[in-house]
PDB file of N, CA, C and O in Angstrom:
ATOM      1  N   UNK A   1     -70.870  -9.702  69.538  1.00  0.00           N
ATOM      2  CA  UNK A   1     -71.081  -8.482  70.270  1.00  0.00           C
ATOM      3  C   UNK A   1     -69.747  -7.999  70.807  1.00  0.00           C
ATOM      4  O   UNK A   1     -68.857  -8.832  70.975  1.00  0.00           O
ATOM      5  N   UNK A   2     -69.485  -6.409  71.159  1.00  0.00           N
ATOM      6  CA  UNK A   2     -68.385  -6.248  71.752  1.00  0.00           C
ATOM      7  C   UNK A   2     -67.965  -7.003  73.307  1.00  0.00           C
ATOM      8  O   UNK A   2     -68.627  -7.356  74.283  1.00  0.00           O
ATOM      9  N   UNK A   3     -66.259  -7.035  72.885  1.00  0.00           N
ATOM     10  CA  UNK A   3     -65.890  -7.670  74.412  1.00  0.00           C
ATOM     11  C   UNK A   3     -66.561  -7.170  75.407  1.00  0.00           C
ATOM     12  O   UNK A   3     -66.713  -5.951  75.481  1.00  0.00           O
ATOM     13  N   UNK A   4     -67.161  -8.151  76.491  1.00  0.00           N
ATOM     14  CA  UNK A   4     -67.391  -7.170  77.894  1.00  0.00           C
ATOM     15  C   UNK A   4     -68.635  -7.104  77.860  1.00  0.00           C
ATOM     16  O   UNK A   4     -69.211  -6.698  78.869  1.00  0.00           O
ATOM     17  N   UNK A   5     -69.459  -7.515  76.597  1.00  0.00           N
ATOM     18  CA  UNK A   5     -71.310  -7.600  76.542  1.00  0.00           C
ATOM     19  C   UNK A   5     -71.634  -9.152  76.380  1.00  0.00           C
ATOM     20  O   UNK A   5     -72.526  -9.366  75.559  1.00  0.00           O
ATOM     21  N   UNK A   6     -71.219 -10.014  76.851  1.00  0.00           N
ATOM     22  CA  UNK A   6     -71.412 -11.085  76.280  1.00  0.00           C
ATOM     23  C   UNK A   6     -72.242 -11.764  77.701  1.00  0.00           C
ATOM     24  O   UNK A   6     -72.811 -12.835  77.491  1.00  0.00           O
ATOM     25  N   UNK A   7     -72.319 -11.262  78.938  1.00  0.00           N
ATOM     26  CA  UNK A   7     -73.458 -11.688  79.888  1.00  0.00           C
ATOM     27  C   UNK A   7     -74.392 -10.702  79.710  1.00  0.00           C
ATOM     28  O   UNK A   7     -75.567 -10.890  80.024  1.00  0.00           O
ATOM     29  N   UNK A   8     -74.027  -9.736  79.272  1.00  0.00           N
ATOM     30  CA  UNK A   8     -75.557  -9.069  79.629  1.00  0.00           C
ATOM     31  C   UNK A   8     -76.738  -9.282  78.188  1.00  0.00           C
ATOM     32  O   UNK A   8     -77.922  -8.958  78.099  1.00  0.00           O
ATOM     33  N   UNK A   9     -75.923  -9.880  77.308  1.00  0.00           N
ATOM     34  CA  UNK A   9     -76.704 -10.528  75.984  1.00  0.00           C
ATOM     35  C   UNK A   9     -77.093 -11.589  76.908  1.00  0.00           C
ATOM     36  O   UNK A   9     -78.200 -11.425  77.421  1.00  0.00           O
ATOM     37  N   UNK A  10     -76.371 -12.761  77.283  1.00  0.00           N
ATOM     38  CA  UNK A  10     -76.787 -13.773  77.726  1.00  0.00           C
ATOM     39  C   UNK A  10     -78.473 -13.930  78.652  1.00  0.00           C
ATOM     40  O   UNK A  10     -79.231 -14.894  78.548  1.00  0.00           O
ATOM     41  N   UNK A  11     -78.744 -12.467  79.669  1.00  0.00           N
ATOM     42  CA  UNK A  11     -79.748 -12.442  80.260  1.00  0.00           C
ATOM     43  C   UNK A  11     -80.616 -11.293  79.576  1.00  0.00           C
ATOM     44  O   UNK A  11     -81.132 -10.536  80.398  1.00  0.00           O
ATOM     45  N   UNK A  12     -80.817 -11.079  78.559  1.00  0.00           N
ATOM     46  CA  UNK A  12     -81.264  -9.993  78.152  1.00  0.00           C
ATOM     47  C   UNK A  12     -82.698 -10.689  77.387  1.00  0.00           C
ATOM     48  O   UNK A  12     -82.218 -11.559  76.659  1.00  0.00           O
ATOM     49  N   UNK A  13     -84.136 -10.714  77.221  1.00  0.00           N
ATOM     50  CA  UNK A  13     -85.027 -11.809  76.812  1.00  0.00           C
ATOM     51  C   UNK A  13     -84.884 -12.124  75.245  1.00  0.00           C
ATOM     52  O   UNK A  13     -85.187 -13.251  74.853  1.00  0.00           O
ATOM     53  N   UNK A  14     -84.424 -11.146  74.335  1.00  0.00           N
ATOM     54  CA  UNK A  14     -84.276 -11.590  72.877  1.00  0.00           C
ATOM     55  C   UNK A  14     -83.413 -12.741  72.960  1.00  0.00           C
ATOM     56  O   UNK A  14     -83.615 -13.934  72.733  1.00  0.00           O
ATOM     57  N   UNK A  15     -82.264 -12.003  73.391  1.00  0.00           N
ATOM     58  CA  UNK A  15     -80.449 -12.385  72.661  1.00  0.00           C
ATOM     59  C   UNK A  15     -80.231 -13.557  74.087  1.00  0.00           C
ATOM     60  O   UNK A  15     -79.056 -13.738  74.403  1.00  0.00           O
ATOM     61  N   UNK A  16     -81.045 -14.137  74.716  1.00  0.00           N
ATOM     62  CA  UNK A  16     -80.953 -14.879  75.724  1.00  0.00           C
ATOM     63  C   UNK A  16     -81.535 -16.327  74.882  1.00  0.00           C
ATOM     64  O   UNK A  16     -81.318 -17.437  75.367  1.00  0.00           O
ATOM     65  N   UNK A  17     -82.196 -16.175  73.736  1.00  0.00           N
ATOM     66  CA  UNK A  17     -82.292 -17.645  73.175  1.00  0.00           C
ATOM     67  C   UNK A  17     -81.077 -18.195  72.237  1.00  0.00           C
ATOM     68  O   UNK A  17     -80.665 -19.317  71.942  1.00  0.00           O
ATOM     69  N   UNK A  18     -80.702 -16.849  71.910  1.00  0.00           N
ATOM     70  CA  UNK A  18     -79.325 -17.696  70.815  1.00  0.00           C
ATOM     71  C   UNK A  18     -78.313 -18.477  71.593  1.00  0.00           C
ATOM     72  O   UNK A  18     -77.982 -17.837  72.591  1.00  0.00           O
ATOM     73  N   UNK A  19     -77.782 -19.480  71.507  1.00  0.00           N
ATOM     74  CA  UNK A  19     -77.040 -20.350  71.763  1.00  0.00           C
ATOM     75  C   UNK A  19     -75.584 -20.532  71.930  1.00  0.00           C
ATOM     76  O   UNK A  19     -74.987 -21.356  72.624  1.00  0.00           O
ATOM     77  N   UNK A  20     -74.956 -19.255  70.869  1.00  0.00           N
ATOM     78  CA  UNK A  20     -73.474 -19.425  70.736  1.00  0.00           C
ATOM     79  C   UNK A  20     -73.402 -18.242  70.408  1.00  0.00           C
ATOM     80  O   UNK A  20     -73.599 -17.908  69.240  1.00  0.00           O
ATOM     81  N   UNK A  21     -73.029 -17.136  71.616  1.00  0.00           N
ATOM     82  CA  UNK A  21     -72.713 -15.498  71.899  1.00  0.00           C
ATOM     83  C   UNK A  21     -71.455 -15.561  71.684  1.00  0.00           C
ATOM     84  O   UNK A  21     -70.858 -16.517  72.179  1.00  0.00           O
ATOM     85  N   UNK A  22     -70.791 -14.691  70.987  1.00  0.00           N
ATOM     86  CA  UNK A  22     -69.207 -14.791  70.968  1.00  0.00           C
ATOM     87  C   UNK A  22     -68.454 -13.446  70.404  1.00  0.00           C
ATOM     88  O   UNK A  22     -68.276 -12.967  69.284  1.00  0.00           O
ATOM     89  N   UNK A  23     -68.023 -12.995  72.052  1.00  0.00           N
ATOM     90  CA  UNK A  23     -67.512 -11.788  71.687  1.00  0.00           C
ATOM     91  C   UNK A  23     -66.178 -11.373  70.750  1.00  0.00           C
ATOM     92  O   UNK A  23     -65.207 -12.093  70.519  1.00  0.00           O
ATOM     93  N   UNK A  24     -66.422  -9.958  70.263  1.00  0.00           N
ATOM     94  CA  UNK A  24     -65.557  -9.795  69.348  1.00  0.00           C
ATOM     95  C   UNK A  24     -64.810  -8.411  69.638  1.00  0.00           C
ATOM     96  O   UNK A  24     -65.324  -7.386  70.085  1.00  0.00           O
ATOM     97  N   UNK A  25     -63.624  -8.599  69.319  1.00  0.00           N
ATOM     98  CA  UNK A  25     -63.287  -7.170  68.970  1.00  0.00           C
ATOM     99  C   UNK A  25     -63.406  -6.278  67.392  1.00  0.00           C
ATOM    100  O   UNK A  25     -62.732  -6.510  66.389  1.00  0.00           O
ATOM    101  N   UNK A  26     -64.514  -5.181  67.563  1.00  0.00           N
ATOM    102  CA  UNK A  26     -64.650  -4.787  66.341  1.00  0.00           C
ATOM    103  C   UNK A  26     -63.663  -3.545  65.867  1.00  0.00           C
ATOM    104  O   UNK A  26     -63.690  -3.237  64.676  1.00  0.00           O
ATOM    105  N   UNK A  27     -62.705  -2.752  66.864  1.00  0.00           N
ATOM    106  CA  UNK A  27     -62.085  -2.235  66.032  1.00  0.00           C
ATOM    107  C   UNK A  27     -61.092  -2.100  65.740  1.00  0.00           C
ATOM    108  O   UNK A  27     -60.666  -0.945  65.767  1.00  0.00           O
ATOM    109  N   UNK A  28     -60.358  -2.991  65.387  1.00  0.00           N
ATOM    110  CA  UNK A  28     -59.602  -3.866  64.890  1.00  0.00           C
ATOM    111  C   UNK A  28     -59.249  -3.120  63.720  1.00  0.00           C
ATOM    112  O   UNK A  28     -60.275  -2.787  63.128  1.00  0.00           O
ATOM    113  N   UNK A  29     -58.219  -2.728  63.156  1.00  0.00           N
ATOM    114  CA  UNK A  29     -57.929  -2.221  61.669  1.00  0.00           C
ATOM    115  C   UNK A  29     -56.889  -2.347  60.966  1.00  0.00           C
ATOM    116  O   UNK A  29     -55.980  -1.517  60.941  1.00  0.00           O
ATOM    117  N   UNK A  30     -56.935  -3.880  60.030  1.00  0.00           N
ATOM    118  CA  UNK A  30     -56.219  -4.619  59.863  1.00  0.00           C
ATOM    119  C   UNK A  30     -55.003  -3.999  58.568  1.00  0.00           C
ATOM    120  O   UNK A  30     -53.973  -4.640  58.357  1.00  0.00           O
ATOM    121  N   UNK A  31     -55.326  -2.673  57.779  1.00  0.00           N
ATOM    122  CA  UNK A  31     -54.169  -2.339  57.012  1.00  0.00           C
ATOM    123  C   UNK A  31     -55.069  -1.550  56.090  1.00  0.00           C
ATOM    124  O   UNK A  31     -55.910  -1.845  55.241  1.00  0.00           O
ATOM    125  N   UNK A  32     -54.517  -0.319  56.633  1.00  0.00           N
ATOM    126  CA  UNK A  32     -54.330   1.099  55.889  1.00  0.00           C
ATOM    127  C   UNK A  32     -53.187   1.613  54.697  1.00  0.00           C
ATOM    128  O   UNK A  32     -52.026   1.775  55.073  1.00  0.00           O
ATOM    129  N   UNK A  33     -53.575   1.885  53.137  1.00  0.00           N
ATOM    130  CA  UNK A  33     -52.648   1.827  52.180  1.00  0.00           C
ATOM    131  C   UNK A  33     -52.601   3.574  52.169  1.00  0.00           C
ATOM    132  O   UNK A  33     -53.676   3.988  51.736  1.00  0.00           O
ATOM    133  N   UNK A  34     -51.937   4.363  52.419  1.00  0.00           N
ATOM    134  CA  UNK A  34     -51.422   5.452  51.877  1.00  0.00           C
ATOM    135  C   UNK A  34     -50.558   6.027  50.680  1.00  0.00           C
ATOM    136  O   UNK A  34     -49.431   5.630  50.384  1.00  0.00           O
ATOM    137  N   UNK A  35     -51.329   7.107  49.987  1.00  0.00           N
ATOM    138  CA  UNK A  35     -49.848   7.222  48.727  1.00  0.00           C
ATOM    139  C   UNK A  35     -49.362   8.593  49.321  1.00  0.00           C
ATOM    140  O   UNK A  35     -50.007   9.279  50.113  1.00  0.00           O
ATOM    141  N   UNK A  36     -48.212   8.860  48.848  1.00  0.00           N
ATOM    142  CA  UNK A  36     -46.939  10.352  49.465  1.00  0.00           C
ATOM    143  C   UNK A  36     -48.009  11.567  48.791  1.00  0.00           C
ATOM    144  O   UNK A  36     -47.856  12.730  49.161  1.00  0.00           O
ATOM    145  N   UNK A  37     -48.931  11.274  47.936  1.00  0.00           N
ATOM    146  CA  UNK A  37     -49.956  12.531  47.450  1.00  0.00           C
ATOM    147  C   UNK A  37     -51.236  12.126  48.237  1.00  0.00           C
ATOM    148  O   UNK A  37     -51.436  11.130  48.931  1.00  0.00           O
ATOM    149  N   UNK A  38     -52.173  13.337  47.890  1.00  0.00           N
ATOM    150  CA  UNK A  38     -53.658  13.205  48.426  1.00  0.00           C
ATOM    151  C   UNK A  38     -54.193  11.694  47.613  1.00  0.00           C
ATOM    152  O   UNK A  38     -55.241  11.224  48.056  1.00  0.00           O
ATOM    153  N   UNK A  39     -53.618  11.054  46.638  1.00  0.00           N
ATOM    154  CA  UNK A  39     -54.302   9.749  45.977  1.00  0.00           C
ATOM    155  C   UNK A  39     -55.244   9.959  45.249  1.00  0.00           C
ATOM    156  O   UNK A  39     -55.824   8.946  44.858  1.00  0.00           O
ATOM    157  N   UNK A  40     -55.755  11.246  44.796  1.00  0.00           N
ATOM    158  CA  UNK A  40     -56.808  11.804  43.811  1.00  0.00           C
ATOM    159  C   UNK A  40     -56.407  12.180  42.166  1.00  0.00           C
ATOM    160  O   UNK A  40     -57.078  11.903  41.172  1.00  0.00           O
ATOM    161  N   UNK A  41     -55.163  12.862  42.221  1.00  0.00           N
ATOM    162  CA  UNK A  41     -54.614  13.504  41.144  1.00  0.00           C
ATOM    163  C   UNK A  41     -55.481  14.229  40.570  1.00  0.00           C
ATOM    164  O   UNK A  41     -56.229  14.279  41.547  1.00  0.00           O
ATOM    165  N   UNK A  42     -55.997  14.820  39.823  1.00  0.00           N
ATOM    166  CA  UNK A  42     -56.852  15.789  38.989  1.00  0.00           C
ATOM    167  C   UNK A  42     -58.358  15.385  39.413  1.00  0.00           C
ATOM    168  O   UNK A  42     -59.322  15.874  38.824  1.00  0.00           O
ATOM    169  N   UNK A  43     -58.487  14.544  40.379  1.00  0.00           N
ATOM    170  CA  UNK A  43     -60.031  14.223  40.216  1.00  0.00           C
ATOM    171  C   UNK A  43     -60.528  15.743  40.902  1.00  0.00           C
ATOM    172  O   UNK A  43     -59.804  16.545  41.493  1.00  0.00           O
ATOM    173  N   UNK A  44     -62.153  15.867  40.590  1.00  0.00           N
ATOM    174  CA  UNK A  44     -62.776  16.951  40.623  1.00  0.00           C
ATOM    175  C   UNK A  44     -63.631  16.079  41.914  1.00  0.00           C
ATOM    176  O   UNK A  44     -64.126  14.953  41.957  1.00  0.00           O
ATOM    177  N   UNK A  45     -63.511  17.368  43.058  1.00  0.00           N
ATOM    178  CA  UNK A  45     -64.472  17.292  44.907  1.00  0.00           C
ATOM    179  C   UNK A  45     -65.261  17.740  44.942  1.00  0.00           C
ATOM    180  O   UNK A  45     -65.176  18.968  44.905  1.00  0.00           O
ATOM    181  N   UNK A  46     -66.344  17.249  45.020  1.00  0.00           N
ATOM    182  CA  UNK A  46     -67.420  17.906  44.886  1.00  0.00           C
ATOM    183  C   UNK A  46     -68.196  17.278  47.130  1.00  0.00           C
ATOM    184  O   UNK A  46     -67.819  16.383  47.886  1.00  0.00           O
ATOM    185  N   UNK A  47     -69.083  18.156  47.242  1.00  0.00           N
ATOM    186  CA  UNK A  47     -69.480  18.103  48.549  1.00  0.00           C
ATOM    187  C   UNK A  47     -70.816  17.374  48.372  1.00  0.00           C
ATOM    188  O   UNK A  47     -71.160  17.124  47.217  1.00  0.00           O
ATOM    189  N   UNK A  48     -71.542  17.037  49.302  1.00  0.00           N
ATOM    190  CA  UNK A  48     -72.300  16.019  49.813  1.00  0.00           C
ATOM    191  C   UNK A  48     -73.527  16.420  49.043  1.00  0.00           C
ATOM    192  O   UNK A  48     -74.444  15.599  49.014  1.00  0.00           O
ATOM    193  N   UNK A  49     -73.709  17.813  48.279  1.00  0.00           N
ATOM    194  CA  UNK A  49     -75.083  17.858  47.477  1.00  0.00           C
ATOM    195  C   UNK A  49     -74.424  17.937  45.790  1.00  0.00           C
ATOM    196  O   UNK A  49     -75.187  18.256  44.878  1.00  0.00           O
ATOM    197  N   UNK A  50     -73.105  17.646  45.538  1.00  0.00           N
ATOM    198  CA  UNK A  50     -72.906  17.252  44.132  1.00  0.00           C
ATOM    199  C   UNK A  50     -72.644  18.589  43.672  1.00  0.00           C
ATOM    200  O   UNK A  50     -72.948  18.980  42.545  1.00  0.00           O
ATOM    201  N   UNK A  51     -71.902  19.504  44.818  1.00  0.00           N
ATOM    202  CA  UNK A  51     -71.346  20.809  44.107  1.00  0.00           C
ATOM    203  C   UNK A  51     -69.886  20.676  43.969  1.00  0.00           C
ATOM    204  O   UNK A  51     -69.413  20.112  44.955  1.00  0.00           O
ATOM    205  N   UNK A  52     -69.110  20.964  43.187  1.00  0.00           N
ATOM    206  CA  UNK A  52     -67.515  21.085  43.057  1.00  0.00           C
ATOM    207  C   UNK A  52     -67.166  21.966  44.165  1.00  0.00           C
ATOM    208  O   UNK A  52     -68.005  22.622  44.783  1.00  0.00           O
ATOM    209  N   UNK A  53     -65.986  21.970  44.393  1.00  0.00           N
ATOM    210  CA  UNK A  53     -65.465  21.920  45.810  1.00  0.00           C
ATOM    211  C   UNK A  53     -63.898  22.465  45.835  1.00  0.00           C
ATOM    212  O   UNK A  53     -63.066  21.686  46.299  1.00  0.00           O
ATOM    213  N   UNK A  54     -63.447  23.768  45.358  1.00  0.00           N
ATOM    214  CA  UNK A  54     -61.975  24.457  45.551  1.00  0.00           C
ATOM    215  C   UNK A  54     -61.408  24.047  46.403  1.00  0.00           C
ATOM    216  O   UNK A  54     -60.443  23.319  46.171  1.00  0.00           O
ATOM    217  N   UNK A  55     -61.856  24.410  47.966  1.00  0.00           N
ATOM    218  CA  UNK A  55     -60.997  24.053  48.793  1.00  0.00           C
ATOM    219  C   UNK A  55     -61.572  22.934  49.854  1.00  0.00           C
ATOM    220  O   UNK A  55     -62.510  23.391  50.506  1.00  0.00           O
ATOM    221  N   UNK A  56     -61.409  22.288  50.009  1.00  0.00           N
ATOM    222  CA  UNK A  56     -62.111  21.249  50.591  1.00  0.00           C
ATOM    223  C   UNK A  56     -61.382  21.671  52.484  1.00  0.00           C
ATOM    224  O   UNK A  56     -60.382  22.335  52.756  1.00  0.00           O
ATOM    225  N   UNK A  57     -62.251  21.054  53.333  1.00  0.00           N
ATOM    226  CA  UNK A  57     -61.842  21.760  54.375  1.00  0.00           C
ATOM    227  C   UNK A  57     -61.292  20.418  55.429  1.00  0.00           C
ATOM    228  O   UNK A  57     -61.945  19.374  55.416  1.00  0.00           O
ATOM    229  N   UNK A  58     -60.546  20.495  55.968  1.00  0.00           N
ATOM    230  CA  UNK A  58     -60.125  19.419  56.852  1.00  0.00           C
ATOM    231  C   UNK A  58     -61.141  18.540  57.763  1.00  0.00           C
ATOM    232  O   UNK A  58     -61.387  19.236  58.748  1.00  0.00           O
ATOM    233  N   UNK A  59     -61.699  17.548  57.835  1.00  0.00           N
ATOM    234  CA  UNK A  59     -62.587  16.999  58.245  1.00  0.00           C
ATOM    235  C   UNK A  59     -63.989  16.729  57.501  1.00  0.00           C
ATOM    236  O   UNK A  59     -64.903  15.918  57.650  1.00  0.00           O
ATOM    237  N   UNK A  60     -63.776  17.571  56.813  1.00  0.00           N
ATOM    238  CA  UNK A  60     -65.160  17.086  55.531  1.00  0.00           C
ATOM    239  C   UNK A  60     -65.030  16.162  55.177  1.00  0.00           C
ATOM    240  O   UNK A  60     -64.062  15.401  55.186  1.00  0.00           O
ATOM    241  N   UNK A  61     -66.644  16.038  54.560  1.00  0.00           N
ATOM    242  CA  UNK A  61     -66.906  14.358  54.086  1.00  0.00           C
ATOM    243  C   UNK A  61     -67.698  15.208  52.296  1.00  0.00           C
ATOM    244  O   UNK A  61     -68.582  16.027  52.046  1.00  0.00           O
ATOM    245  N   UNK A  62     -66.790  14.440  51.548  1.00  0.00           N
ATOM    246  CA  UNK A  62     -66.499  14.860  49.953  1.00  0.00           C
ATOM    247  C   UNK A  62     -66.973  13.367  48.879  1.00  0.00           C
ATOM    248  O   UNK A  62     -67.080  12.171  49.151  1.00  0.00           O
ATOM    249  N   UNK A  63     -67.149  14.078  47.728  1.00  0.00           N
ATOM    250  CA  UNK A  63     -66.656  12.785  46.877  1.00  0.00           C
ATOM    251  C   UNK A  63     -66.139  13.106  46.243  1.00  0.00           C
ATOM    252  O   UNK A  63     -66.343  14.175  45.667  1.00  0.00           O
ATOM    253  N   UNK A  64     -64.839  12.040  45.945  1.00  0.00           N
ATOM    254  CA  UNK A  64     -63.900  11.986  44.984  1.00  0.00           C
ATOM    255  C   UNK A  64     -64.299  10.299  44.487  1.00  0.00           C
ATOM    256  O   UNK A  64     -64.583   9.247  45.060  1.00  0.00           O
ATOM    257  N   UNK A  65     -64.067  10.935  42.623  1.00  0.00           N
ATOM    258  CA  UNK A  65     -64.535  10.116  42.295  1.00  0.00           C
ATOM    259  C   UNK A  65     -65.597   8.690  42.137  1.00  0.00           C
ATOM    260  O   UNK A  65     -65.630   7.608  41.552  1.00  0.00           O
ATOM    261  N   UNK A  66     -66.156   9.266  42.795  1.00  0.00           N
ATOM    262  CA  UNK A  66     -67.867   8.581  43.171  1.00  0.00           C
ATOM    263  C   UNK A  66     -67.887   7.751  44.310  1.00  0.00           C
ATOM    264  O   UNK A  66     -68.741   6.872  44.433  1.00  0.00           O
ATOM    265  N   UNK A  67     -66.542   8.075  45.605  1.00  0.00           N
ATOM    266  CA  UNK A  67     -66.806   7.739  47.018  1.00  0.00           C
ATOM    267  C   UNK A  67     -66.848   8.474  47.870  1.00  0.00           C
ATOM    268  O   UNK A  67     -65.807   9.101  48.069  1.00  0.00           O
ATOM    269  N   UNK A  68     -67.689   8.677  48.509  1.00  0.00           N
ATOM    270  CA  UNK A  68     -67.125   9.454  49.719  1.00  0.00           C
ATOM    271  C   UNK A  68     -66.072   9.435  50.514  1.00  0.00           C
ATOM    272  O   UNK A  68     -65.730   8.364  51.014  1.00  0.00           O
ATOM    273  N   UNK A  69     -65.406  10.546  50.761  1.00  0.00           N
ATOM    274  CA  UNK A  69     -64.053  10.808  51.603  1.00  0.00           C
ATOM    275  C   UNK A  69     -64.015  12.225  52.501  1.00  0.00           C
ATOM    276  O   UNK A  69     -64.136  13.445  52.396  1.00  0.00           O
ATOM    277  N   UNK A  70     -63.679  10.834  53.744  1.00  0.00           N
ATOM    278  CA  UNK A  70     -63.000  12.163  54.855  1.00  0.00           C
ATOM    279  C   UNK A  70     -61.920  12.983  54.714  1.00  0.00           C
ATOM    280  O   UNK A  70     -60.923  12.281  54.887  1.00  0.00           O
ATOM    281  N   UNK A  71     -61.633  14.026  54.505  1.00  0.00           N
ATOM    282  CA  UNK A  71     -60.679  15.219  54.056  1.00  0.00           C
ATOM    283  C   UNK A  71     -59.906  15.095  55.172  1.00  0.00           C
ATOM    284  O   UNK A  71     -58.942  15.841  55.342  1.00  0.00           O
TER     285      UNK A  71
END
């Protein structure tokens, strides 16, 4: 569970039988790879209902090449 929840799991009636609570830090982000281009090259953007996509807009969520990506 996150740091800082690990008593109130402790008295809580579910999460009060498990035995070994052990907090974590989850956001943590251990290595981000960037390339000097967008990392797509010719791939074709299409938007979240599978339409192609000219200009894609800053903060959109796209697919390129059959993942989704934040713009």
């Amino acid at each position: 569970m996150p740091i800082g929840a690990k008593e109130t799991y402790q008295t809580t009636d579910y999460w009060k039988e498990f035995a070994n609570i052990v907090e974590m830090d989850f956001t943590d982000i251990d290595k981000i790879e960037a390339d000097a281009t967008d990392g797509f090259g010719n791939s074709v953007i299409y938007d979240l209902y599978g339409r192609p996509v000219n200009e894609p807009a800053k903060g959109g969520i796209y697919i390129i090449g059959g993942k989704k990506v934040v713009w």
